[in-house]
Structure formats: structure tokens, C-alpha cells
N, CA, C, O and CB atoms as a CASP TS submission, in Angstrom:
PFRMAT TS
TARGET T0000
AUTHOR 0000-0000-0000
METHOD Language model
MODEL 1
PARENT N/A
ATOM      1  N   UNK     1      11.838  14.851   4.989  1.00  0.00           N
ATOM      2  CA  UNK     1      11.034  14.975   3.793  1.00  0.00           C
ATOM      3  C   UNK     1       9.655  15.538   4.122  1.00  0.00           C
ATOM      4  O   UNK     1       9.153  16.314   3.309  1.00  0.00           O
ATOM      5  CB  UNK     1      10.906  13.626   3.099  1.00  0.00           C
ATOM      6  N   UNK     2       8.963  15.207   5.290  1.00  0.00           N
ATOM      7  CA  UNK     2       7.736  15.770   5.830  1.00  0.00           C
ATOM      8  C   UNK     2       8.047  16.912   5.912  1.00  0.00           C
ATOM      9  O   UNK     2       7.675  17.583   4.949  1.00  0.00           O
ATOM     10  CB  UNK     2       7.203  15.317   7.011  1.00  0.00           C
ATOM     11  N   UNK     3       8.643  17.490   6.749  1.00  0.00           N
ATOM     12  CA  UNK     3       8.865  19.216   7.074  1.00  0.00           C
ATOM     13  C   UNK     3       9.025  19.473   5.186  1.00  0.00           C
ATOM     14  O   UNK     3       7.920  19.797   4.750  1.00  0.00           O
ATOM     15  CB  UNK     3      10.852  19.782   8.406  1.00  0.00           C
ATOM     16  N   UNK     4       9.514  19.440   4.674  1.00  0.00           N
ATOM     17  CA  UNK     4      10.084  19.820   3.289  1.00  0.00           C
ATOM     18  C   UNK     4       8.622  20.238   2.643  1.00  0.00           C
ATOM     19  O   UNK     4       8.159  21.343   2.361  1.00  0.00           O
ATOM     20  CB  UNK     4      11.004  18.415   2.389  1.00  0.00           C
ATOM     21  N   UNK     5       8.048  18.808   2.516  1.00  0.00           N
ATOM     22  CA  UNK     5       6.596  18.911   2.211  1.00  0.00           C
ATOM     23  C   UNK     5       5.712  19.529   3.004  1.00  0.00           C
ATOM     24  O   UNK     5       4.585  19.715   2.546  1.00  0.00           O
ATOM     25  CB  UNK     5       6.091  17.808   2.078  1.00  0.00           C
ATOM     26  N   UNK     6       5.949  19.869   4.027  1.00  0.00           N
ATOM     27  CA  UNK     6       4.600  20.979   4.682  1.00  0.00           C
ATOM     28  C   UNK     6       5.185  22.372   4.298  1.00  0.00           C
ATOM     29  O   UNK     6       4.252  23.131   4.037  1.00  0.00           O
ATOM     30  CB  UNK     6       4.299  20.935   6.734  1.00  0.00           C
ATOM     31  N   UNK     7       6.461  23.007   4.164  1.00  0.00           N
ATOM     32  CA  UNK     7       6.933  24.157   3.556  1.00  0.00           C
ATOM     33  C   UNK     7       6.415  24.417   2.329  1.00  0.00           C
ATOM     34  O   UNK     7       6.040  25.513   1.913  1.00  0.00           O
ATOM     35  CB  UNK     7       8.212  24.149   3.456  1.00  0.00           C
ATOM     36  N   UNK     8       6.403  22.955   1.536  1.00  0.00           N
ATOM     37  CA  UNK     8       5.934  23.841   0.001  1.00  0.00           C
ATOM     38  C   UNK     8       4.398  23.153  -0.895  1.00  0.00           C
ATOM     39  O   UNK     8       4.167  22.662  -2.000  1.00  0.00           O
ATOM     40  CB  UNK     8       7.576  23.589  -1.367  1.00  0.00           C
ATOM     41  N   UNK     9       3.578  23.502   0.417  1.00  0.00           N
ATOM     42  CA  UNK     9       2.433  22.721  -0.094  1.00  0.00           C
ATOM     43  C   UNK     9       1.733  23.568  -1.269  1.00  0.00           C
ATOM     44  O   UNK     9       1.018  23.081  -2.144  1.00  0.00           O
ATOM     45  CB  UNK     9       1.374  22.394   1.134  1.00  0.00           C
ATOM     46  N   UNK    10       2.149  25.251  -1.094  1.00  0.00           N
ATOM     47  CA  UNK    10       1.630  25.739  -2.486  1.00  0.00           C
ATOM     48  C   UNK    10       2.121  25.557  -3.746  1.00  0.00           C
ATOM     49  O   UNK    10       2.095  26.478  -4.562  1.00  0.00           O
ATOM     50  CB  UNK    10       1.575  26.893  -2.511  1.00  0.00           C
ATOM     51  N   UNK    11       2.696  24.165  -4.079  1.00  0.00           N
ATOM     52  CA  UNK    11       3.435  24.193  -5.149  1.00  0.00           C
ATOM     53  C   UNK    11       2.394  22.881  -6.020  1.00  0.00           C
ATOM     54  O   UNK    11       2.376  21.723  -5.602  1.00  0.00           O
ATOM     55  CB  UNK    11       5.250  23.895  -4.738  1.00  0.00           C
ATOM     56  N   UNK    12       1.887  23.166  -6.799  1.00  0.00           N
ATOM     57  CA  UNK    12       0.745  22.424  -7.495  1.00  0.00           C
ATOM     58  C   UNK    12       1.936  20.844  -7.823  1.00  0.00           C
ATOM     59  O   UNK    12       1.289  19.797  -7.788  1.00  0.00           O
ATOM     60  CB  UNK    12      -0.048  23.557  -9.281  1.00  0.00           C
ATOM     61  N   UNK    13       3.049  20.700  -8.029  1.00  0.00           N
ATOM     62  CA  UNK    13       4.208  20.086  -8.950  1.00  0.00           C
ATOM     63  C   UNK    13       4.413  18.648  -7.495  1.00  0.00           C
ATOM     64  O   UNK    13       4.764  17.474  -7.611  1.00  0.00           O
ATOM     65  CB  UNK    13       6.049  21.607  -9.362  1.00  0.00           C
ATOM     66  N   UNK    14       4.046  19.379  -6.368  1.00  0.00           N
ATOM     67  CA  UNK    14       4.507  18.593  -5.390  1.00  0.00           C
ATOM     68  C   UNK    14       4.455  17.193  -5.346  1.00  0.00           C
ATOM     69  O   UNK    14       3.383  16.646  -5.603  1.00  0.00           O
ATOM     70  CB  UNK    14       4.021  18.946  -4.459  1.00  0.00           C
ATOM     71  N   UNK    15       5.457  16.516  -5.056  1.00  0.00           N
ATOM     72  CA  UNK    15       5.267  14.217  -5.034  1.00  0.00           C
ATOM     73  C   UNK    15       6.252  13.821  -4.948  1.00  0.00           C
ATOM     74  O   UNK    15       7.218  14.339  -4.388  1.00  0.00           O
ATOM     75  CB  UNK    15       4.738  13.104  -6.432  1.00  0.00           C
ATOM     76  N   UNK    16       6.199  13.016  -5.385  1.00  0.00           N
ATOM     77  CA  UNK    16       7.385  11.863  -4.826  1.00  0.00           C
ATOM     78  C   UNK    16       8.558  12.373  -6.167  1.00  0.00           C
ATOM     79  O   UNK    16       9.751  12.248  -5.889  1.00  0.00           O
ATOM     80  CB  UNK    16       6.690   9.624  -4.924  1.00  0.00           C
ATOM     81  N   UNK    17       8.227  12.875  -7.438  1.00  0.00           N
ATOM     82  CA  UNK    17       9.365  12.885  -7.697  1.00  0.00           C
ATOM     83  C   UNK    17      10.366  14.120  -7.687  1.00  0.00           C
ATOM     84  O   UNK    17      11.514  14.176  -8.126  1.00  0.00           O
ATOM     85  CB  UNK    17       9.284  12.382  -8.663  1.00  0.00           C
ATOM     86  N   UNK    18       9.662  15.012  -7.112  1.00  0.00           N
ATOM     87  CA  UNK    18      10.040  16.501  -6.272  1.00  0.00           C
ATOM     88  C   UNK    18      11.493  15.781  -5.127  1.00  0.00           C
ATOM     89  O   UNK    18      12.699  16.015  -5.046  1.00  0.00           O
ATOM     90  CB  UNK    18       8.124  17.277  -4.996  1.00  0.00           C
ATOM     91  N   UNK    19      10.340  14.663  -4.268  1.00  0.00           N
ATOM     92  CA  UNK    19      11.251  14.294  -3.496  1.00  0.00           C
ATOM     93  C   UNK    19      12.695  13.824  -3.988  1.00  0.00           C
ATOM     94  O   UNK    19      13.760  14.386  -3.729  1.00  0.00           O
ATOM     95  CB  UNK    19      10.670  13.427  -2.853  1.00  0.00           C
ATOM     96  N   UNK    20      12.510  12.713  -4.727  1.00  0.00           N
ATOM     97  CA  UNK    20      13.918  12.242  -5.551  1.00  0.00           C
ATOM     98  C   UNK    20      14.296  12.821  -5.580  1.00  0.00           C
ATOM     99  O   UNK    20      15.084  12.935  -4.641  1.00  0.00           O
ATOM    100  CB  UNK    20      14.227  11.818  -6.582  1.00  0.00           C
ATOM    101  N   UNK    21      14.300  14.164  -6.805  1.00  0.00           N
ATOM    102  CA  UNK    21      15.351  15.171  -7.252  1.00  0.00           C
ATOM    103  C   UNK    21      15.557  15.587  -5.736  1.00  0.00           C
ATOM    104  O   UNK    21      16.656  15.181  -5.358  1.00  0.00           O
ATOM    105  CB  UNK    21      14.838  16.500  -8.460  1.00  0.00           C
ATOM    106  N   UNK    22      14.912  16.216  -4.808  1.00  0.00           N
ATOM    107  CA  UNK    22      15.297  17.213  -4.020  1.00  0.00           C
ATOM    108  C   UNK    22      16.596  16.428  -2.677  1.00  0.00           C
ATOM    109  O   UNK    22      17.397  16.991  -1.931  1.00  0.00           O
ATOM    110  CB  UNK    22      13.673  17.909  -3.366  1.00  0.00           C
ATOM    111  N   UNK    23      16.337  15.251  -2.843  1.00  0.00           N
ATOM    112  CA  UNK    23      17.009  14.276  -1.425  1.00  0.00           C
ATOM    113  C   UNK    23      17.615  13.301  -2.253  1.00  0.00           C
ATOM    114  O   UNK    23      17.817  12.186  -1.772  1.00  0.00           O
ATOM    115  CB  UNK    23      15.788  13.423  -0.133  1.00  0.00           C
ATOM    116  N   UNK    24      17.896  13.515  -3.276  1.00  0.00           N
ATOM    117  CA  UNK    24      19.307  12.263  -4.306  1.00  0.00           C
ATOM    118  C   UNK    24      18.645  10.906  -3.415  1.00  0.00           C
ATOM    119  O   UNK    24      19.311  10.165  -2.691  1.00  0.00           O
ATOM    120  CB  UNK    24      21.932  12.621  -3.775  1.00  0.00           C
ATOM    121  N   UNK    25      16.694  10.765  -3.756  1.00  0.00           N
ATOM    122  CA  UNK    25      16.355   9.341  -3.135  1.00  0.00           C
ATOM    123  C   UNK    25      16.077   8.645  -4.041  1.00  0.00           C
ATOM    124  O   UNK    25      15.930   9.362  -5.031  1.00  0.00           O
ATOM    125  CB  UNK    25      15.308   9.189  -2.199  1.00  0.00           C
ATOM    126  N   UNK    26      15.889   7.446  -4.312  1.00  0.00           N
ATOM    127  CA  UNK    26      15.066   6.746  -5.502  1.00  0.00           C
ATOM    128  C   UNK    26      13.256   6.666  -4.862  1.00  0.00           C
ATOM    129  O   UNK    26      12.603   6.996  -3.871  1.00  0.00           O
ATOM    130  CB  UNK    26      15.893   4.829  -5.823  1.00  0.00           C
ATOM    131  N   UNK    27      13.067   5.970  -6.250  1.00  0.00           N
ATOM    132  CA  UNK    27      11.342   6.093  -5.984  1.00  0.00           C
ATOM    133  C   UNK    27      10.959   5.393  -5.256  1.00  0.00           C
ATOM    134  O   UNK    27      10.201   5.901  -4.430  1.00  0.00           O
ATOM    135  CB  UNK    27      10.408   5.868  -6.959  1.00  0.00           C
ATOM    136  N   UNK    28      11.283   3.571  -5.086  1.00  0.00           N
ATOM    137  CA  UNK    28      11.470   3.005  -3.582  1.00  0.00           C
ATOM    138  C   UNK    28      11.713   3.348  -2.138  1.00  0.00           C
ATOM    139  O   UNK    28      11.030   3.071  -1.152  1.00  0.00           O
ATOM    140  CB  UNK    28      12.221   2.443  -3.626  1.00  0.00           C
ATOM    141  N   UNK    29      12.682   3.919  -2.223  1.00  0.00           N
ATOM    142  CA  UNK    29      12.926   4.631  -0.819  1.00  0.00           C
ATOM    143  C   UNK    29      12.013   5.494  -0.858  1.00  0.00           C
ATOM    144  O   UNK    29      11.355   5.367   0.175  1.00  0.00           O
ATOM    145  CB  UNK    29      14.281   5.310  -0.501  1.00  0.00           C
ATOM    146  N   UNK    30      11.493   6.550  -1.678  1.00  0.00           N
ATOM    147  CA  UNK    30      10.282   7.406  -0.981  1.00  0.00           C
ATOM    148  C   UNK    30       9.322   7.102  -1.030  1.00  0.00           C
ATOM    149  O   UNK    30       8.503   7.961  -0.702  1.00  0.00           O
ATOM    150  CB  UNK    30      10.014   8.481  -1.253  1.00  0.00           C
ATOM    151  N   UNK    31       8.829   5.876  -1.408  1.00  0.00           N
ATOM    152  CA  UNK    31       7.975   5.121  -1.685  1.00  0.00           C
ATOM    153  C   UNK    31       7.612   4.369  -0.072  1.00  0.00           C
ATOM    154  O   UNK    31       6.512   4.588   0.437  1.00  0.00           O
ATOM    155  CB  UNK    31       8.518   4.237  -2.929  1.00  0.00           C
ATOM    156  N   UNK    32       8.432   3.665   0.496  1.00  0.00           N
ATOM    157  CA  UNK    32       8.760   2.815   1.269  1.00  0.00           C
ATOM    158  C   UNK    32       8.639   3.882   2.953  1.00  0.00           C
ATOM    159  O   UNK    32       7.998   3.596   3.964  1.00  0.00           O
ATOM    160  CB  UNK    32      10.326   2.132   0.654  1.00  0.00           C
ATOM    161  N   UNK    33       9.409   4.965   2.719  1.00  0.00           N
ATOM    162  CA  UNK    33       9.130   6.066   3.962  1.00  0.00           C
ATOM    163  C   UNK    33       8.370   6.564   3.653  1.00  0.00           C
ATOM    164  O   UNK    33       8.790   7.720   3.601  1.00  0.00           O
ATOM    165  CB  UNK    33       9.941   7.022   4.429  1.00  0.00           C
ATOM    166  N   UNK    34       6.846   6.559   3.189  1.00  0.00           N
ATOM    167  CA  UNK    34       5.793   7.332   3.209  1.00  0.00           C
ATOM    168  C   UNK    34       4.577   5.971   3.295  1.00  0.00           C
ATOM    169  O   UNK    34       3.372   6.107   3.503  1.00  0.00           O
ATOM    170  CB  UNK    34       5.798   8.469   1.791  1.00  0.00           C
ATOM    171  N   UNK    35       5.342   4.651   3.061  1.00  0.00           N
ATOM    172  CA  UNK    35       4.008   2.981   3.351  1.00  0.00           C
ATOM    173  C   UNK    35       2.993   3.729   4.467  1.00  0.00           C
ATOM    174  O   UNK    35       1.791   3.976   4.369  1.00  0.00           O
ATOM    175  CB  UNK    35       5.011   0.933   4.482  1.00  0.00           C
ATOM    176  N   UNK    36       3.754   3.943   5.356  1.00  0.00           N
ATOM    177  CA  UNK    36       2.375   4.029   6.817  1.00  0.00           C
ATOM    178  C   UNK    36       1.572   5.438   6.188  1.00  0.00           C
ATOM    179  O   UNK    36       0.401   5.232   5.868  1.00  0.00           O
ATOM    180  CB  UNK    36       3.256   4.506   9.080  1.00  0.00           C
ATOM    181  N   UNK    37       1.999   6.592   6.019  1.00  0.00           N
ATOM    182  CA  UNK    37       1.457   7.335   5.557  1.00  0.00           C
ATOM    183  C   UNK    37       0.155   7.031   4.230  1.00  0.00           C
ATOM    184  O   UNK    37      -0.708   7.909   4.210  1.00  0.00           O
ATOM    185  CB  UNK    37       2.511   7.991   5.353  1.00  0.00           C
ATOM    186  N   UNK    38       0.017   6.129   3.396  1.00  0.00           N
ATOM    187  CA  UNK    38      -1.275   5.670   2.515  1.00  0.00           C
ATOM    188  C   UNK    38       0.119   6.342   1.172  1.00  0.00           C
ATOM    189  O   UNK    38      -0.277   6.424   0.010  1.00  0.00           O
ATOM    190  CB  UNK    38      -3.466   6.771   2.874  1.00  0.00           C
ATOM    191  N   UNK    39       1.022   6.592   1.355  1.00  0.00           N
ATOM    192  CA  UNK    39       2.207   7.130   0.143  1.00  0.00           C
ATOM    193  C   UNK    39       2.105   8.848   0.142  1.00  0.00           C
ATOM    194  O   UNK    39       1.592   9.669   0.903  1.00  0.00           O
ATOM    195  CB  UNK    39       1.723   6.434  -1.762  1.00  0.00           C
ATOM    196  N   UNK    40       2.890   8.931  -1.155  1.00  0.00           N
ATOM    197  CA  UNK    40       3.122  10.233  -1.046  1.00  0.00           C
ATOM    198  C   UNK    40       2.095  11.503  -0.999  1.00  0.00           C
ATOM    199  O   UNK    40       1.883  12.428  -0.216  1.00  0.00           O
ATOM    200  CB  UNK    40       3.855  10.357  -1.960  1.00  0.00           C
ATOM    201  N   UNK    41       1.648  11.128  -2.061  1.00  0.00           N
ATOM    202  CA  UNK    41       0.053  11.439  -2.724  1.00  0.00           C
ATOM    203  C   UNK    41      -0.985  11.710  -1.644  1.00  0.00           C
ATOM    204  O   UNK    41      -1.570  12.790  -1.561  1.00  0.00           O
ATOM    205  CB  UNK    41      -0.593  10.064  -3.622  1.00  0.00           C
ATOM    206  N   UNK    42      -1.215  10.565  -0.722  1.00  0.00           N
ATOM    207  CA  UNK    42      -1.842  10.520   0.059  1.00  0.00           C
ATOM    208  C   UNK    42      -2.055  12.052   1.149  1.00  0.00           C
ATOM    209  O   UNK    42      -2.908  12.931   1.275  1.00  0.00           O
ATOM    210  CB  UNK    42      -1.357   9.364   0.479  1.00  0.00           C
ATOM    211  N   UNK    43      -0.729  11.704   1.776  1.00  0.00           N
ATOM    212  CA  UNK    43       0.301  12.594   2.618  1.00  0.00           C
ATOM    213  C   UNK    43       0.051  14.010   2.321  1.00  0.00           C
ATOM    214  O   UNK    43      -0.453  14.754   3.163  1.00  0.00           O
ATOM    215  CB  UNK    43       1.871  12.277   2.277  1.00  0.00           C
ATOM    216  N   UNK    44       0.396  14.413   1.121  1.00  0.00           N
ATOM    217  CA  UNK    44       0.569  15.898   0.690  1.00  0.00           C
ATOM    218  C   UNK    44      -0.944  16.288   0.744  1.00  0.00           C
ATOM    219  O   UNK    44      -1.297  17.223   1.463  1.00  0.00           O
ATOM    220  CB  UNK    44       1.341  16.157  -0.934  1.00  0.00           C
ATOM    221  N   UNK    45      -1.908  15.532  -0.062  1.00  0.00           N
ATOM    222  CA  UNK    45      -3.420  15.727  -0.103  1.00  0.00           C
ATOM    223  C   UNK    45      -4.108  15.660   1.449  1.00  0.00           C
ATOM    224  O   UNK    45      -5.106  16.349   1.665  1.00  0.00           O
ATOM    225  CB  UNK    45      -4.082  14.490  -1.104  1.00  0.00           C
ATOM    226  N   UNK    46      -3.612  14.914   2.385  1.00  0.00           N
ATOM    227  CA  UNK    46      -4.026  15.154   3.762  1.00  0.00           C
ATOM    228  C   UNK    46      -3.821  16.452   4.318  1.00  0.00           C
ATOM    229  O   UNK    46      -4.706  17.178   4.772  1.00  0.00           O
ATOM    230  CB  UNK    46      -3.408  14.292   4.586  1.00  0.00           C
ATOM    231  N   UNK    47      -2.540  16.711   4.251  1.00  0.00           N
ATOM    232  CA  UNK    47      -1.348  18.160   4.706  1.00  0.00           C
ATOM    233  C   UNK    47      -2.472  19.038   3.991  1.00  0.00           C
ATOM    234  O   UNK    47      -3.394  19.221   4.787  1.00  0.00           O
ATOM    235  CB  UNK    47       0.775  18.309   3.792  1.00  0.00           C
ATOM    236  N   UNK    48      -2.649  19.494   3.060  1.00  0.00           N
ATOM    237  CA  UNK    48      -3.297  20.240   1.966  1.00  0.00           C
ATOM    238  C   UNK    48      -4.734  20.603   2.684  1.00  0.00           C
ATOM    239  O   UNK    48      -5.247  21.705   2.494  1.00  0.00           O
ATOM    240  CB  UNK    48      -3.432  19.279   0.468  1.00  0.00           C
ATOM    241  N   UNK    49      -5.302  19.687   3.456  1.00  0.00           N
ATOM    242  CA  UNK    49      -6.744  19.579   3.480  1.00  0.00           C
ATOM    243  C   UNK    49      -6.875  19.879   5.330  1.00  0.00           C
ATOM    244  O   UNK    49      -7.796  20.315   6.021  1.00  0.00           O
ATOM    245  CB  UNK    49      -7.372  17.803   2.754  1.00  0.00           C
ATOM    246  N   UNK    50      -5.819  19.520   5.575  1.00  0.00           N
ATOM    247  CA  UNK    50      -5.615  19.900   7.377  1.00  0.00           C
ATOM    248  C   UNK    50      -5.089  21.369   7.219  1.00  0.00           C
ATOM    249  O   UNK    50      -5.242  22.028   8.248  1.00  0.00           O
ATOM    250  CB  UNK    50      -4.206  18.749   8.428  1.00  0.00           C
ATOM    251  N   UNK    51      -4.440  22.113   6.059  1.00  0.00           N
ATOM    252  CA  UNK    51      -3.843  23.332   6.497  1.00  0.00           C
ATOM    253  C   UNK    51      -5.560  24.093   6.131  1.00  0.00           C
ATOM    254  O   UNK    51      -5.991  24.915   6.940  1.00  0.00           O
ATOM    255  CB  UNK    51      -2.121  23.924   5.459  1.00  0.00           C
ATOM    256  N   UNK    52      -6.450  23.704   4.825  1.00  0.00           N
ATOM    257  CA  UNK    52      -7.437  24.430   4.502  1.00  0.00           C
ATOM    258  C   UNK    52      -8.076  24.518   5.650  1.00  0.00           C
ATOM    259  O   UNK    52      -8.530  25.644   5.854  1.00  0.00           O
ATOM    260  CB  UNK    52      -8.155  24.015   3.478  1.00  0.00           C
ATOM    261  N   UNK    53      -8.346  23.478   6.753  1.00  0.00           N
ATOM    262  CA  UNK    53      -9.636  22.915   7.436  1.00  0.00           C
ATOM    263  C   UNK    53      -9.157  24.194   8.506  1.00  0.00           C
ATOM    264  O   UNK    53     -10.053  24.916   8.945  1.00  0.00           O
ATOM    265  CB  UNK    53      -9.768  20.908   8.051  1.00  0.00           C
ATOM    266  N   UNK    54      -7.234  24.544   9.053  1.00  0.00           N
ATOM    267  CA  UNK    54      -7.028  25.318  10.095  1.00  0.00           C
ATOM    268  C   UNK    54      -7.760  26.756   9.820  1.00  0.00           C
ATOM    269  O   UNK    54      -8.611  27.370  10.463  1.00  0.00           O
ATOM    270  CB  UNK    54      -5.517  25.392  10.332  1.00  0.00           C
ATOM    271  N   UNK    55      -7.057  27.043   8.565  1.00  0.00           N
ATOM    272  CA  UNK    55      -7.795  28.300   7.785  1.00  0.00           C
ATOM    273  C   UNK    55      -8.757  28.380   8.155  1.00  0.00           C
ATOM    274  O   UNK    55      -9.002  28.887   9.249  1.00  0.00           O
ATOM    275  CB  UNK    55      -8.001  28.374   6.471  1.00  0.00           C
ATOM    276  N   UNK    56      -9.524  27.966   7.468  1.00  0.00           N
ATOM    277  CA  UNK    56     -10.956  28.140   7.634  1.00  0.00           C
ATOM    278  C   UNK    56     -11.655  28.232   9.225  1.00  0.00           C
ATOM    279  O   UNK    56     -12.686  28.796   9.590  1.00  0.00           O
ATOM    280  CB  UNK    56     -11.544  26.930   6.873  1.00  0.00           C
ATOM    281  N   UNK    57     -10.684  27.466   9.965  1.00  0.00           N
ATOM    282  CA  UNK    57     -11.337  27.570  11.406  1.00  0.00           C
ATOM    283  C   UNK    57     -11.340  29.422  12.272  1.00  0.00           C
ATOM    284  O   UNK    57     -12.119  30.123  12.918  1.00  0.00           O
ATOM    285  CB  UNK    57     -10.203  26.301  12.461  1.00  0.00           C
ATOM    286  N   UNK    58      -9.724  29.499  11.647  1.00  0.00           N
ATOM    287  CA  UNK    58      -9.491  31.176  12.002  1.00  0.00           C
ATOM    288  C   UNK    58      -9.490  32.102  11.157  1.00  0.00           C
ATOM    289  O   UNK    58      -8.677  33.026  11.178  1.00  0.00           O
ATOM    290  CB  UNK    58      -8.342  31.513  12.536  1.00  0.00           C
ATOM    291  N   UNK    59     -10.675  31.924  10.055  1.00  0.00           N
ATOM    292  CA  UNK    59     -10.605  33.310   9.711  1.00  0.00           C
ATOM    293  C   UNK    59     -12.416  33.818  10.006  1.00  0.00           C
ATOM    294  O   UNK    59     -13.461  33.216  10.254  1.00  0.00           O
ATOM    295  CB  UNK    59      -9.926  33.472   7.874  1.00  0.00           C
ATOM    296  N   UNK    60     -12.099  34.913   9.850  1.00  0.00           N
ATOM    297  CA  UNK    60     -13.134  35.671  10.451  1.00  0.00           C
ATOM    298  C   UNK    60     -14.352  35.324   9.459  1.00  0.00           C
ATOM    299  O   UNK    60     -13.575  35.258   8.507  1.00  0.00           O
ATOM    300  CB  UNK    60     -12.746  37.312  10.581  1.00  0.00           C
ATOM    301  N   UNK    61     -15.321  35.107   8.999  1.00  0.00           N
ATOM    302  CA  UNK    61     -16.414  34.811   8.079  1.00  0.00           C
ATOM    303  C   UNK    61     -16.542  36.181   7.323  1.00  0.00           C
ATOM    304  O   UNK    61     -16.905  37.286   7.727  1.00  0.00           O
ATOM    305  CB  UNK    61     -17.831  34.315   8.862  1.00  0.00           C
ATOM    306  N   UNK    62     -16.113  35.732   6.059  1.00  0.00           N
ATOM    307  CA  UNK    62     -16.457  37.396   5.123  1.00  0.00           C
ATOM    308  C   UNK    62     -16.508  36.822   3.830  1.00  0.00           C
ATOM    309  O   UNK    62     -16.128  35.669   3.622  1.00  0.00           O
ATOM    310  CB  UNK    62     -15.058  38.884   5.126  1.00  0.00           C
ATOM    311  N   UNK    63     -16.949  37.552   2.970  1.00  0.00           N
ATOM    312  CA  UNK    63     -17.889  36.859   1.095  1.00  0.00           C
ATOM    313  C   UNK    63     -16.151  36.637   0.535  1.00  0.00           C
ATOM    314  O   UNK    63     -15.285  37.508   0.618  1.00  0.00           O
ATOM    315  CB  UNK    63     -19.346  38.789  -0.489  1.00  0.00           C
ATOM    316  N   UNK    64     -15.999  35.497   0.070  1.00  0.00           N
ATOM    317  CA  UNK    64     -14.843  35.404  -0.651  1.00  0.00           C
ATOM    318  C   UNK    64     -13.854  34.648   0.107  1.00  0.00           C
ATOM    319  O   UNK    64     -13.039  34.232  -0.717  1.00  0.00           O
ATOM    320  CB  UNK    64     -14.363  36.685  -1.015  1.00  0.00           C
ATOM    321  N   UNK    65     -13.562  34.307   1.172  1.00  0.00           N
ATOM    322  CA  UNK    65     -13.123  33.909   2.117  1.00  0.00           C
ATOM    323  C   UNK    65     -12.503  32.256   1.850  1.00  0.00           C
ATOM    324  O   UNK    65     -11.350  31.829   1.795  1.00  0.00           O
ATOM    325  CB  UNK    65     -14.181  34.167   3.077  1.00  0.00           C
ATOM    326  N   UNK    66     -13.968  31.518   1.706  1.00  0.00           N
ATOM    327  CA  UNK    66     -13.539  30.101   1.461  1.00  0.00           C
ATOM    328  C   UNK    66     -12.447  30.081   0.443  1.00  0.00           C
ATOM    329  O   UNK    66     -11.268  29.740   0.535  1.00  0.00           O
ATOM    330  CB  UNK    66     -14.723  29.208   0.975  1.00  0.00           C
ATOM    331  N   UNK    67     -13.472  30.743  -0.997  1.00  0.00           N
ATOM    332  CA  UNK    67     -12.533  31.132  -2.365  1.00  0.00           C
ATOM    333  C   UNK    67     -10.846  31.144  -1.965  1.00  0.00           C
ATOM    334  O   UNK    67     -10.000  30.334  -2.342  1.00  0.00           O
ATOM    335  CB  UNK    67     -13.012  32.909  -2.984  1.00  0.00           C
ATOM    336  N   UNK    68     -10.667  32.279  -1.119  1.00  0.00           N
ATOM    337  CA  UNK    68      -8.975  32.795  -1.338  1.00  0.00           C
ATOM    338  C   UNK    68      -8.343  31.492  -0.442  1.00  0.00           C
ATOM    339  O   UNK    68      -7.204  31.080  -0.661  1.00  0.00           O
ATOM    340  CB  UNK    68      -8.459  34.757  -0.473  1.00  0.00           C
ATOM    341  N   UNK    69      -9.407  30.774   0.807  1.00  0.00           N
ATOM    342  CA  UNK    69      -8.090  29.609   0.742  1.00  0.00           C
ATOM    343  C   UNK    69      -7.855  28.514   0.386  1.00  0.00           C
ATOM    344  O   UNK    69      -6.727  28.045   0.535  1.00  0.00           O
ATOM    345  CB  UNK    69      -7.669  29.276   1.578  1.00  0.00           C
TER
END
């Protein structure tokens, strides 16, 4: 379910009930494999904010830059 969720972090829709439909899970079970993680929410908004932070480390400094990622 992690790999799944780092593939489609550009998808505004992304959570736990993406997950259900996508892995025939209930909301407990994805509920329950994401506890250590702070939940789903948590998780995706971390992922989200570690892929911006890489960005931003390698791109070259130019006007517009932050904007496009």
C-alpha cells in the first residue's frame, strides 16, 4: 500500500478510501497498517512534503521554481 501511495501522490483524491477500493481492504485494516505511521492522512502528507523538500533540494534556483513544485 506504501509503494502504491508514493506512485500516486499527484492525485489530490488520495486516502484511505482510495486504499479500500484499490486492495478489497476495509477501513480498519487500513486504518490499523498505517497506527505507527500517525494514519493514512498523516503518511501521504509526510510523502508529499519529503518528495517537495527533495525537489527543491535539486533544482537549480530560477523565478517560478518553488511555484511549479
Amino acid at each position: 500500500m506504501k509503494r502504491y501511495l508514493r506512485a500516486h501522490l499527484d492525485d489530490p483524491n488520495l486516502g484511505a478510501d482510495v486504499l479500500c477500493h484499490r486492495f478489497n481492504a476495509s477501513r480498519a485494516t487500513v486504518y490499523r497498517l498505517f497506527h505507527v505511521d500517525g494514519g493514512v492522512h498523516r503518511y501521504v502528507r509526510d510523502q508529499r512534503l519529503d518528495r517537495c523538500m527533495t525537489e527543491l533540494a535539486n533544482t537549480v534556483p530560477r523565478r517560478g521554481a518553488v511555484r511549479a513544485i
